[in-house]
N, C-alpha and C positions, 0 to 999 in steps of 0.2 A: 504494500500500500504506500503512496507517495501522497504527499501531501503539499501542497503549495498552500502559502498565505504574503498575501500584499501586506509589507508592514504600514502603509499608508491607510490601507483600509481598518487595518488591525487597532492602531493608533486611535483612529477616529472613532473606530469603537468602543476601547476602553474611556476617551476621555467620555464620551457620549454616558455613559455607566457610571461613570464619576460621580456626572451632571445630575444625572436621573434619581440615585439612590442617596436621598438625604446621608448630612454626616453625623450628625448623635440624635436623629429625635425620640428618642425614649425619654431621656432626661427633661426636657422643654417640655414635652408635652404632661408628664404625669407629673410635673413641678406645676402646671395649669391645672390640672385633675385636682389637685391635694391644693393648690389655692380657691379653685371654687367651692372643693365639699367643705374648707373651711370658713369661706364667708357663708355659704349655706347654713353651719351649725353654730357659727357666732350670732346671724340674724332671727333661726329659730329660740337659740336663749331668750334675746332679746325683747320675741315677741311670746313667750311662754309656750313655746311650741303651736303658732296657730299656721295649719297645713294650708287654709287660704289666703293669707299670706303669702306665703312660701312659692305656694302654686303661682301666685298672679306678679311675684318682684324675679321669679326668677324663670318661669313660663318652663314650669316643669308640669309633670302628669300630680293629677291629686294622689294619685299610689304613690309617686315617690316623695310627696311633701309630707303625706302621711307618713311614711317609714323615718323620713327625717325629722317629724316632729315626736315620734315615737323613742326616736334614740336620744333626743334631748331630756322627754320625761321620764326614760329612764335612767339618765346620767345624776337627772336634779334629785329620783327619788332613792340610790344609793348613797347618796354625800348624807343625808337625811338621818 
């Protein structure tokens, strides 16, 4: 088996792959993840856990305002 490759072509495709495939976004992105669920559960404190709320500052589903108001009242009632 013989194989030819154009390193011109070669070249332009690795930069091309370079280009395409982000360079750390794990970090960036779940640094975004863990700053929104924290203003999430700093603003359900604030408002005693209330899910409409939640729902309508942050234009999530009432299930997951509920689940985030749910981990606040159970945060407030173990310090208790």
């Amino acid at each position: 088996m013989k194989l030819t490759i154009d390193t011109d072509q070669l070249s332009d495709a690795a930069q091309w792959a370079l280009r395409a495939v982000p360079g750390n976004p794990p970090i960036p992105v779940m640094a975004g993840t863990q700053l929104r669920t924290d203003r999430i559960l700093d603003e359900a404190a604030a408002t005693a856990g209330d899910p409409l709320h939640l729902a309508t500052v942050f234009g999530m589903s009432t299930g997951a305002a509920v689940r985030y108001a749910d981990a606040v009242r159970e945060t407030s009632a173990s310090r208790l």
